[in-house]
LOVEX-143604 format. One record per atom (N, C-alpha, C): residue number from 0; x, y, z. Coordinates in Angstrom, 1 decimal, m for minus. Layout:
REM residues N
(pt NUM, (X, Y, Z));
...
END
This chain:
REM residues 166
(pt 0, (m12.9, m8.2, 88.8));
(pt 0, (m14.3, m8.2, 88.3));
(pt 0, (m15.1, m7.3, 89.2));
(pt 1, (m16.0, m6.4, 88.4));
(pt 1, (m16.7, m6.0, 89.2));
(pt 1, (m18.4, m6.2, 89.3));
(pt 2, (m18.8, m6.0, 90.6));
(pt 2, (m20.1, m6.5, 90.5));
(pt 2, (m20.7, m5.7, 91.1));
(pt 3, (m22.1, m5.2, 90.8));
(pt 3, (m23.0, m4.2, 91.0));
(pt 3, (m24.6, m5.0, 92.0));
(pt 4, (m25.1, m4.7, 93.2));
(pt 4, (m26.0, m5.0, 93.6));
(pt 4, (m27.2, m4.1, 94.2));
(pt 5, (m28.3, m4.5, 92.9));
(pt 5, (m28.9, m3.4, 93.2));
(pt 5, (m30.7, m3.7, 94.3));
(pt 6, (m30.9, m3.1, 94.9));
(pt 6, (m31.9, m3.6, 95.4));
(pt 6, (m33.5, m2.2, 95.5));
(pt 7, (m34.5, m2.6, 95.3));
(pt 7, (m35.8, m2.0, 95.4));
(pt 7, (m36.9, m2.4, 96.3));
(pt 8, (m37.3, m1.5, 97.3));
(pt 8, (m38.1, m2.2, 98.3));
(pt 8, (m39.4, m1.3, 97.4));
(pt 9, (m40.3, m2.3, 98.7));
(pt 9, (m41.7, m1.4, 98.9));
(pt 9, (m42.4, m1.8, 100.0));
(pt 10, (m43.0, m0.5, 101.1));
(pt 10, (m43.4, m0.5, 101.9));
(pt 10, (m44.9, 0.5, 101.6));
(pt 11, (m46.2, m0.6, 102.1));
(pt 11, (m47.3, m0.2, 102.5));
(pt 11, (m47.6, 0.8, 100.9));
(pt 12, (m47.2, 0.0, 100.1));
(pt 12, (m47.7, 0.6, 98.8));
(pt 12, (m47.0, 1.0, 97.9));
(pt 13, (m46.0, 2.1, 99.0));
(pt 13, (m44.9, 3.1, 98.2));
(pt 13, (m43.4, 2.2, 97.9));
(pt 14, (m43.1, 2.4, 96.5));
(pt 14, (m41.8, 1.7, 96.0));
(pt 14, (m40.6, 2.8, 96.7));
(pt 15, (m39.8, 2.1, 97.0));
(pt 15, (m38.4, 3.5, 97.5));
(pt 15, (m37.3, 3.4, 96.3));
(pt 16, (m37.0, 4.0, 96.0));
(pt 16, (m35.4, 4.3, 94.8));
(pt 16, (m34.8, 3.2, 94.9));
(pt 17, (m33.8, 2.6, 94.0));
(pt 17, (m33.2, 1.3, 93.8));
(pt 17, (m31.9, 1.7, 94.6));
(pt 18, (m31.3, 1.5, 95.4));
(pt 18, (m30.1, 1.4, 96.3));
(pt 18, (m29.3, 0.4, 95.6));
(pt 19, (m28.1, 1.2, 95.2));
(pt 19, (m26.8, 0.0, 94.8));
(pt 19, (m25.6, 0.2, 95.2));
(pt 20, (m25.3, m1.0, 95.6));
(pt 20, (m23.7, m1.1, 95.7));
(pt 20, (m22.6, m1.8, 95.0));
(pt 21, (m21.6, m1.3, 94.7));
(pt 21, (m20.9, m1.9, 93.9));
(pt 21, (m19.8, m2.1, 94.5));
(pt 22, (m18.8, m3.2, 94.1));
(pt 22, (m17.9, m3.8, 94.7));
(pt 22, (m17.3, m4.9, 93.8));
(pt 23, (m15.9, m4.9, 94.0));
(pt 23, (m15.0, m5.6, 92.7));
(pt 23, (m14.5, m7.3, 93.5));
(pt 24, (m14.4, m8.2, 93.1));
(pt 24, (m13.5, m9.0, 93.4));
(pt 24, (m12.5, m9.5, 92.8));
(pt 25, (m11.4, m9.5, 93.3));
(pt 25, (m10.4, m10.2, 92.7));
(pt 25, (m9.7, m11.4, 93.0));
(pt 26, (m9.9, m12.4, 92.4));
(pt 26, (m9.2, m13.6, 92.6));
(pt 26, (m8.1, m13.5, 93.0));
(pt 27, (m7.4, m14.7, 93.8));
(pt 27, (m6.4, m14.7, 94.0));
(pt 27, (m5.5, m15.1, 93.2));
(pt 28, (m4.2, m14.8, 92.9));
(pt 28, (m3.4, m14.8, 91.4));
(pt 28, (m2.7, m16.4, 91.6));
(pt 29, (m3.0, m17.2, 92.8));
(pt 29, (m2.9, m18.7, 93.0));
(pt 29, (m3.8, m19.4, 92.5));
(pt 30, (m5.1, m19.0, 92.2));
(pt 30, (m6.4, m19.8, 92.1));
(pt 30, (m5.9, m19.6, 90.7));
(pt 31, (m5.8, m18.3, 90.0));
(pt 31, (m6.1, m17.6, 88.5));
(pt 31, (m5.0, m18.5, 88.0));
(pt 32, (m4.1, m18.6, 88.1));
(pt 32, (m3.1, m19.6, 87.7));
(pt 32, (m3.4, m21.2, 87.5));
(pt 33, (m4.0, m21.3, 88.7));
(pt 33, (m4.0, m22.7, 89.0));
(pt 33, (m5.6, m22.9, 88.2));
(pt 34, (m6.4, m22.2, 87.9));
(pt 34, (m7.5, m22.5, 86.9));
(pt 34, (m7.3, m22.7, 85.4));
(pt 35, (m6.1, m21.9, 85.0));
(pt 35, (m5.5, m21.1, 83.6));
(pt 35, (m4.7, m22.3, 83.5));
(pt 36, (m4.0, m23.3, 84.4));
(pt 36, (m2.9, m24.1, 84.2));
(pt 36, (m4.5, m25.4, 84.0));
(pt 37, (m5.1, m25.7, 85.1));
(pt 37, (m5.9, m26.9, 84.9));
(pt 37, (m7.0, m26.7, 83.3));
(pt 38, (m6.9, m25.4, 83.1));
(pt 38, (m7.6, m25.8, 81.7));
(pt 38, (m6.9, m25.9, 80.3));
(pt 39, (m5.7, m25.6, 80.7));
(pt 39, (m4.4, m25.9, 79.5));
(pt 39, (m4.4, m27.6, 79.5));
(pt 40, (m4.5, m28.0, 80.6));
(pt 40, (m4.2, m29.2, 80.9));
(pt 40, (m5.5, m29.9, 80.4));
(pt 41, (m6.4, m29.5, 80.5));
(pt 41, (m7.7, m30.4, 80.3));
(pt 41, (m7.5, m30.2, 78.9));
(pt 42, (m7.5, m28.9, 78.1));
(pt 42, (m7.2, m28.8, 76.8));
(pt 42, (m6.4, m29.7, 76.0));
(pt 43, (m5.4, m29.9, 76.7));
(pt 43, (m4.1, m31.1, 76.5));
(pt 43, (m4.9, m32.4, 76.0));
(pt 44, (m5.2, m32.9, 77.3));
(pt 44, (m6.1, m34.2, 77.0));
(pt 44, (m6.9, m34.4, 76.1));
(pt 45, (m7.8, m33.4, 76.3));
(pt 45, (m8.4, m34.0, 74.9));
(pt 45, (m8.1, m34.1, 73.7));
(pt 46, (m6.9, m32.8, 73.6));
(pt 46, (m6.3, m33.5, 72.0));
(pt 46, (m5.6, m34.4, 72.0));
(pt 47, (m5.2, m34.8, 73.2));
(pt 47, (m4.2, m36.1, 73.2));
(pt 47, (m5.4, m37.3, 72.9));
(pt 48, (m6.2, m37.3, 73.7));
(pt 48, (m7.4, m38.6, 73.3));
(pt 48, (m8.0, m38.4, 72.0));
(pt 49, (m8.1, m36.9, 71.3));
(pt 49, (m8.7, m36.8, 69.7));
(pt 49, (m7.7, m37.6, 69.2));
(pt 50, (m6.0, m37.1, 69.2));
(pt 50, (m5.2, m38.3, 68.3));
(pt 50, (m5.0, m39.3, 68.5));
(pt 51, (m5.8, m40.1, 69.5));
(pt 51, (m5.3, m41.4, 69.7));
(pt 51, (m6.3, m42.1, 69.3));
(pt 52, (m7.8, m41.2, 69.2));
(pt 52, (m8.8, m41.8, 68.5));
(pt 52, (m8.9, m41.7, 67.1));
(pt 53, (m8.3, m40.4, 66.6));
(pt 53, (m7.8, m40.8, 65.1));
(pt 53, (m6.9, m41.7, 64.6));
(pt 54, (m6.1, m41.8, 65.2));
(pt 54, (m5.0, m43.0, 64.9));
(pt 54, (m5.5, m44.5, 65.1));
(pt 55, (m5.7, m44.5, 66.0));
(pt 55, (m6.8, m45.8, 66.1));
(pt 55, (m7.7, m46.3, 64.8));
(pt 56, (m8.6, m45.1, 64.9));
(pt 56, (m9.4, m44.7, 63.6));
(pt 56, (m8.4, m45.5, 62.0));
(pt 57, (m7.3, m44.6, 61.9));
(pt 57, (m6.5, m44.6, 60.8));
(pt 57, (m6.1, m46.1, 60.5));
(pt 58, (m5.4, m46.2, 61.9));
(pt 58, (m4.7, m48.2, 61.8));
(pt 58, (m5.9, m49.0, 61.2));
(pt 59, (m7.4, m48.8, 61.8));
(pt 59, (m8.2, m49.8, 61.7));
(pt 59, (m8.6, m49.7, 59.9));
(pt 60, (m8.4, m48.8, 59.7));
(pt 60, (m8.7, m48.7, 58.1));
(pt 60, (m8.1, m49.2, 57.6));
(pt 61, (m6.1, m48.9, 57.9));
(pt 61, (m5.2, m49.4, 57.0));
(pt 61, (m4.9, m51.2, 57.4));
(pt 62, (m5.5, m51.9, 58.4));
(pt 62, (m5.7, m53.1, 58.7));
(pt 62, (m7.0, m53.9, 57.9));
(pt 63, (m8.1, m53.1, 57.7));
(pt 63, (m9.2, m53.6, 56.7));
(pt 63, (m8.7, m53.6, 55.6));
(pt 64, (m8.1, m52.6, 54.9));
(pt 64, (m7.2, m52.9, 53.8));
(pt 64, (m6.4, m53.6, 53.2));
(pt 65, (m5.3, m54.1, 54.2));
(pt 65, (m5.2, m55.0, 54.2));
(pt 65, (m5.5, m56.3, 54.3));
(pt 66, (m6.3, m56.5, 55.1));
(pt 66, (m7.0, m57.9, 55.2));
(pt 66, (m7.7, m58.3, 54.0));
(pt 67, (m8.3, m56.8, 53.5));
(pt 67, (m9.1, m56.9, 52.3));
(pt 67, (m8.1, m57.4, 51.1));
(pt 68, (m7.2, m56.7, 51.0));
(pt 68, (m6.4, m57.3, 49.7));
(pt 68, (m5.4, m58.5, 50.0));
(pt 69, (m4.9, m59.0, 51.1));
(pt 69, (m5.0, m60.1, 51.2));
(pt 69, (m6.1, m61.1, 51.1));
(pt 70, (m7.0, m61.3, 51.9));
(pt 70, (m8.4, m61.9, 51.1));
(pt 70, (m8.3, m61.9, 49.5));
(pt 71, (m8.5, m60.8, 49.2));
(pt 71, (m8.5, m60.8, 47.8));
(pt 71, (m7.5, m61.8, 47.0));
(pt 72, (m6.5, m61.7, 47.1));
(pt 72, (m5.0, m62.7, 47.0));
(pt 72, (m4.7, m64.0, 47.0));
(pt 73, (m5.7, m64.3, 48.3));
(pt 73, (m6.2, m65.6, 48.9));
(pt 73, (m7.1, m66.2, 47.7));
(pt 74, (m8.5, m65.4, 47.3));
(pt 74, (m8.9, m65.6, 46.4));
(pt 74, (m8.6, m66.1, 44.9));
(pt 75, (m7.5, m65.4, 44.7));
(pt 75, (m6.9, m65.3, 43.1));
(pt 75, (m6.0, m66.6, 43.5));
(pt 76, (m5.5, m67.2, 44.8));
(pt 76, (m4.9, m68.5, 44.6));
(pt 76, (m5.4, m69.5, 44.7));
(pt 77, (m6.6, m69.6, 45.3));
(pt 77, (m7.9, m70.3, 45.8));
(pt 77, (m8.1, m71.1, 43.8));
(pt 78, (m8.4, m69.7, 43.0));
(pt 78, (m9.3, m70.1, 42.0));
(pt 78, (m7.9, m70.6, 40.8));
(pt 79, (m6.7, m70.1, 41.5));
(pt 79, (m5.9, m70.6, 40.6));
(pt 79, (m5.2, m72.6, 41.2));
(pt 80, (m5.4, m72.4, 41.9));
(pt 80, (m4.8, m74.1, 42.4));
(pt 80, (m6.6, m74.6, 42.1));
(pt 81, (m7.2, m74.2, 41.7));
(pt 81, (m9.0, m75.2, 41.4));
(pt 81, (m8.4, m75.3, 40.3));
(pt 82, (m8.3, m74.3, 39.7));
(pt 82, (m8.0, m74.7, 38.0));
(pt 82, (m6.6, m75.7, 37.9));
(pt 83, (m5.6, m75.6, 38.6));
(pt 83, (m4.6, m76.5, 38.3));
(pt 83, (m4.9, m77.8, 38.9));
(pt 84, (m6.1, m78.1, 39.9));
(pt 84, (m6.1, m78.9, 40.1));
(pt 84, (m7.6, m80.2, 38.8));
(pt 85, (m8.2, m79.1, 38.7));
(pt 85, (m8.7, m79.8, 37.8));
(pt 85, (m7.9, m79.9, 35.9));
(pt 86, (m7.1, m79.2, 36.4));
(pt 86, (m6.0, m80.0, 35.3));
(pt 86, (m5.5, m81.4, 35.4));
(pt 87, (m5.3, m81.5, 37.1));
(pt 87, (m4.2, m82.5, 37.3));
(pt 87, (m5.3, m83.9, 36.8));
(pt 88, (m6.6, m83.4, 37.5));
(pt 88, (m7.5, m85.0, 37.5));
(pt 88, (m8.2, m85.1, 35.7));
(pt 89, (m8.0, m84.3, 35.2));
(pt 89, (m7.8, m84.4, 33.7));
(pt 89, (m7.0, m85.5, 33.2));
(pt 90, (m5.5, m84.9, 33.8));
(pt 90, (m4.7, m85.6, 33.3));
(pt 90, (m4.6, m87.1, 33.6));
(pt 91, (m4.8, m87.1, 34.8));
(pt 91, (m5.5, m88.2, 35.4));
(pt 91, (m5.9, m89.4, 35.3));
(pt 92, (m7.1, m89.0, 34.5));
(pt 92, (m7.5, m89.7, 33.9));
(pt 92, (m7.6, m89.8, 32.2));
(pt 93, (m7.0, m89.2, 32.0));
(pt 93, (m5.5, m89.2, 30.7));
(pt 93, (m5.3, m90.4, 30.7));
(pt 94, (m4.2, m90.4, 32.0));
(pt 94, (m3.4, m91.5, 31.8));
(pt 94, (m3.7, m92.8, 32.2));
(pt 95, (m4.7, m93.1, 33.1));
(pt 95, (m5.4, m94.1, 33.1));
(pt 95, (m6.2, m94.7, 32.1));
(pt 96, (m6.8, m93.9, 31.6));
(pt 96, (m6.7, m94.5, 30.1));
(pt 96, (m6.0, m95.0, 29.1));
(pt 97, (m4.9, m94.2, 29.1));
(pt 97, (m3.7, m94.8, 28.4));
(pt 97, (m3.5, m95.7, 28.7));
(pt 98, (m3.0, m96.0, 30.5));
(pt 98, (m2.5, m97.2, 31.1));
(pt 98, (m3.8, m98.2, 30.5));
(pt 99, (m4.9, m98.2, 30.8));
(pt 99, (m5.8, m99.3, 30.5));
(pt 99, (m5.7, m99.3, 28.8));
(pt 100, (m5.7, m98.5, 28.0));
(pt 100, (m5.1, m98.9, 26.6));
(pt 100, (m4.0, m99.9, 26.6));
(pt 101, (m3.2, m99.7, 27.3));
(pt 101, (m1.9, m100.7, 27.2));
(pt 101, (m1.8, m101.5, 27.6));
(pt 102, (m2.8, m101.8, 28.5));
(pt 102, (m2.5, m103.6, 29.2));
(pt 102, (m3.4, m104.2, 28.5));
(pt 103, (m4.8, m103.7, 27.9));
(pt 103, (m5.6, m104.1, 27.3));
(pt 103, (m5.8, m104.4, 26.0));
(pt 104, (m5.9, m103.7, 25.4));
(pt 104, (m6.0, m103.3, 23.7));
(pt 104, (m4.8, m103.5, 23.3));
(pt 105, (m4.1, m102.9, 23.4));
(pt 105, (m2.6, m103.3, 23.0));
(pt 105, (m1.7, m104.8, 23.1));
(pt 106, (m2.3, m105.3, 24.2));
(pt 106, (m2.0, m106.8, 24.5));
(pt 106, (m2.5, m107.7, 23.5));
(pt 107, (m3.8, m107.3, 23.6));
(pt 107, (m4.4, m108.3, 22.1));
(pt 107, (m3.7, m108.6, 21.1));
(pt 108, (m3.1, m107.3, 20.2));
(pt 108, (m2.9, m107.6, 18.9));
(pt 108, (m1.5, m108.2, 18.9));
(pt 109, (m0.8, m107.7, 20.2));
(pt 109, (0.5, m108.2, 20.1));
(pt 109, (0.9, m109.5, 20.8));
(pt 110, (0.0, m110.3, 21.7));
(pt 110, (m0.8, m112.0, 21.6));
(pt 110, (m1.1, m112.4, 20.4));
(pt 111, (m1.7, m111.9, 20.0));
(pt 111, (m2.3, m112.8, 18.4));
(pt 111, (m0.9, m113.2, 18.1));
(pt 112, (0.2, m111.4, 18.0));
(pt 112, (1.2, m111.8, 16.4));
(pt 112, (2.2, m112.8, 17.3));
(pt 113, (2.3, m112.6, 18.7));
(pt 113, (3.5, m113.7, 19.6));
(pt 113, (3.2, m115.0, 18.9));
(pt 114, (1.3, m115.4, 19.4));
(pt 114, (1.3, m116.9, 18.9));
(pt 114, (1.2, m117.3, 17.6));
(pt 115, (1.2, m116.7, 17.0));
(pt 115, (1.0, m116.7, 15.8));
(pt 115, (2.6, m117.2, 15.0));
(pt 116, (3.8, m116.3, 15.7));
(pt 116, (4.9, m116.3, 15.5));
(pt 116, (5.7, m117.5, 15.6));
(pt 117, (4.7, m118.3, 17.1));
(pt 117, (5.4, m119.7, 17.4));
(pt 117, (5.0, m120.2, 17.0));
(pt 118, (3.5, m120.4, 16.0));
(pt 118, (2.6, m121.1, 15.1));
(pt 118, (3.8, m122.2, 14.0));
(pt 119, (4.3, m120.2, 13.7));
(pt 119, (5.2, m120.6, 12.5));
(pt 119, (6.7, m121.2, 12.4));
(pt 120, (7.0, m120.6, 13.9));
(pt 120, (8.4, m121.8, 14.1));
(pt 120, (8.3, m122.9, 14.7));
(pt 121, (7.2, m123.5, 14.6));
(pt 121, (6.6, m124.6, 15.2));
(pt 121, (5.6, m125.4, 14.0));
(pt 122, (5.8, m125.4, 13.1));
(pt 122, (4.5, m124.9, 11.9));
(pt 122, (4.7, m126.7, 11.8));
(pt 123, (5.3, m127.6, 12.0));
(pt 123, (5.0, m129.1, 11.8));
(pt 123, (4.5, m129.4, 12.8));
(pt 124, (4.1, m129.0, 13.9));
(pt 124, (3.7, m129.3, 14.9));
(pt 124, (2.2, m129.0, 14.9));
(pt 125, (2.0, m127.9, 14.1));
(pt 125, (0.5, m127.7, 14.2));
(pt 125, (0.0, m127.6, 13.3));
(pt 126, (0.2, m129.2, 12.3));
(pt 126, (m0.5, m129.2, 11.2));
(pt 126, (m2.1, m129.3, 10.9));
(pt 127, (m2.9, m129.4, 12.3));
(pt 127, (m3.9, m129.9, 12.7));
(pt 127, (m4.4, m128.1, 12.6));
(pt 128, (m3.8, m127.2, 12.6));
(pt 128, (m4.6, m126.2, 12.1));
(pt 128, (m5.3, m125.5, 11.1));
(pt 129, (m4.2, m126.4, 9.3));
(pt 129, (m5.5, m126.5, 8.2));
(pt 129, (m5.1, m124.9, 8.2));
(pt 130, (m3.7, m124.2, 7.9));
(pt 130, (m3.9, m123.1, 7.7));
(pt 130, (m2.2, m122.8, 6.5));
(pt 131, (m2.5, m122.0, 6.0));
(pt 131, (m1.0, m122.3, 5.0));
(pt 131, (m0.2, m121.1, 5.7));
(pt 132, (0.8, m121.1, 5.7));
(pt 132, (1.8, m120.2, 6.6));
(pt 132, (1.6, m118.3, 5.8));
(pt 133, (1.3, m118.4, 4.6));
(pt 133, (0.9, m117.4, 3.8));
(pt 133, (m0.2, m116.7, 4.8));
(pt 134, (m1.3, m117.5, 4.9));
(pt 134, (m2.4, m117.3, 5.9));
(pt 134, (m2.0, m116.6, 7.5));
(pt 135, (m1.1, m117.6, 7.9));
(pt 135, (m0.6, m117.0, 8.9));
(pt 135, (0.3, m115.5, 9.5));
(pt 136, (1.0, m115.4, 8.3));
(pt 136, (2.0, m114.4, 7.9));
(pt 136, (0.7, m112.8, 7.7));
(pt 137, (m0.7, m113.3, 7.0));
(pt 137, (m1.6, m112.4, 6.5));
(pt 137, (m1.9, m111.7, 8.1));
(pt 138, (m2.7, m113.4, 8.9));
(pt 138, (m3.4, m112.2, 10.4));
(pt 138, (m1.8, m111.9, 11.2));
(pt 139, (m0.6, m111.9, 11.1));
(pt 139, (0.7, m111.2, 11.7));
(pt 139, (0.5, m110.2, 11.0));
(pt 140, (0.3, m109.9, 9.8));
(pt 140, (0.3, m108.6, 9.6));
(pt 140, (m1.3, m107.4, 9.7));
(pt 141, (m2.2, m108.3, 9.8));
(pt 141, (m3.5, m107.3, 10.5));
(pt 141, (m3.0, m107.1, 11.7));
(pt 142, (m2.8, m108.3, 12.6));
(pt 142, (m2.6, m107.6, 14.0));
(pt 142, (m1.3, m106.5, 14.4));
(pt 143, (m0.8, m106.8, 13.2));
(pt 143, (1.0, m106.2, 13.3));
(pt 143, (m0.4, m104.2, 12.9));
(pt 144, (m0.7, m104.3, 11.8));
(pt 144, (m1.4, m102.8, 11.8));
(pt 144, (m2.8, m102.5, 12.5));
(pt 145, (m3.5, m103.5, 13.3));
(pt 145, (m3.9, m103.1, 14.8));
(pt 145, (m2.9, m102.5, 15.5));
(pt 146, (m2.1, m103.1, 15.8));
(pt 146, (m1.0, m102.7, 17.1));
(pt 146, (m0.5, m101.4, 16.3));
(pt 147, (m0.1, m101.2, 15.0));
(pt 147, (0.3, m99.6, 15.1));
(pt 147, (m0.9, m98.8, 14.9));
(pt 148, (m2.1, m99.0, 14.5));
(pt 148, (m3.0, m98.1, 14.3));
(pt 148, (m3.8, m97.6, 15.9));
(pt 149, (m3.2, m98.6, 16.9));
(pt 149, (m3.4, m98.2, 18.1));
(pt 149, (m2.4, m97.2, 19.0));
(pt 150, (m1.3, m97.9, 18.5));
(pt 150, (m0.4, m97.0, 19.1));
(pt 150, (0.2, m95.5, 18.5));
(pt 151, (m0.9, m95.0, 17.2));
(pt 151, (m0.4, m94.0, 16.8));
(pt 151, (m1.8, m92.9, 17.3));
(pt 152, (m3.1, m94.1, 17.4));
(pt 152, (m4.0, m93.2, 18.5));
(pt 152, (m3.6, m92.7, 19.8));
(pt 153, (m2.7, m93.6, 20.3));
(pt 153, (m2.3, m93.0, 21.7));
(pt 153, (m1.1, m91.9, 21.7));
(pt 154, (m0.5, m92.1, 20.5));
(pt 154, (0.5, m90.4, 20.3));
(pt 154, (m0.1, m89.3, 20.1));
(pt 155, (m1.5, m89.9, 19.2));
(pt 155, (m2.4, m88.4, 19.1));
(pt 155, (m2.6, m87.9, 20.2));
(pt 156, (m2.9, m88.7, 21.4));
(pt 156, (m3.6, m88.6, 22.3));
(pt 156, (m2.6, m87.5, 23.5));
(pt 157, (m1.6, m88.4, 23.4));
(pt 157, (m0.8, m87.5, 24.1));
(pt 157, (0.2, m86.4, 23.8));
(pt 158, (m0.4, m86.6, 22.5));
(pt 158, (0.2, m85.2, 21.8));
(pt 158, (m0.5, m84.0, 22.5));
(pt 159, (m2.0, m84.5, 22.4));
(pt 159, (m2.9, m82.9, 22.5));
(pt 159, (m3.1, m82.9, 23.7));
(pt 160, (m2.6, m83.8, 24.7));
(pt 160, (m2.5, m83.8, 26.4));
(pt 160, (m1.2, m82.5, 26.5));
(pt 161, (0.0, m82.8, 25.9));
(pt 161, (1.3, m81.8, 26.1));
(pt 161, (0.6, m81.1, 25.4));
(pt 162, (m0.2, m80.7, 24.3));
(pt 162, (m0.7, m79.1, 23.7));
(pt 162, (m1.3, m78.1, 24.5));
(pt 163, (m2.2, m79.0, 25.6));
(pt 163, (m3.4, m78.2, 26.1));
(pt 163, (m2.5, m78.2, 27.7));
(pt 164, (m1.1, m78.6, 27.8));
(pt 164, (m0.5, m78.5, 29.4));
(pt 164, (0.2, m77.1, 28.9));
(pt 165, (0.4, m76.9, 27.6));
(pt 165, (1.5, m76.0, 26.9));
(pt 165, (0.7, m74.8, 27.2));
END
């Protein structure tokens, strides 16, 4: 490189002509190297830390992505075991009704026709009831079609329980 140094005086008023000297320097071809090598090297680095901040970058995207559509997933099982679970307590109480149908209601009519039945194989015995066995035979047969008009509600019943599980 070369370098030029120029200089202008003035004395007692008068400016004198600009005086220059010129003179080159040359680095030493150790330093020039060793400058040309540490800035390859710095150059290095930084693209090594650009791709590691892209990639970083990149993973963290493809990580929110997934977490996102997991979540999502979680969601779609979340709303599907709600719904199956309020199926179950449906059914639930389905069948607690039924069960209390059958100890209850159903008991009745088929009490009546039991005593009714020993009424009549017993029928000298309980002449004190003032009833003709015709009579007796009539409420066996009301309660005989309580008991099926009950038990053909509870087929309906659990007919359209299997329709709406179907």
């Amino acid at each position: 490189m070369t370098y030029t140094f120029e200089v202008k005086s003035e004395q007692f008023g008068i400016e004198s002509d600009i005086a220059s000297i010129s003179f080159s320097v040359e680095p030493f071809s150790m330093k020039q190297h060793l400058f040309r090598l540490l800035t390859l090297f710095g150059l290095f680095l930084a693209g090594y830390f650009v791709h590691v901040f892209y990639s970083k970058l990149k993973l963290g995207e493809s990580l929110k992505k997934q977490v996102d559509e997991q979540t999502k997933e979680l969601q779609e099982r979340n709303q599907t075991l709600e719904r199956v679970l309020k199926d179950i307590e449906e059914q639930n109480s389905i069948l607690r009704e039924v069960a209390w149908v059958q100890s209850h209601e159903l008991r009745g009519p088929l009490s009546r026709m039991l005593g009714l039945i020993d009424v009549m194989k017993n029928y000298d015995q309980f002449k004190s009831i003032k009833k003709e066995k015709s009579e007796l035979l009539n409420e066996i047969s009301i309660a005989a079609n309580e008991l099926d008009e009950m038990i053909r509600k509870l087929n309906t019943e659990i007919e359209e329980v299997e329709k709406s599980d179907s």
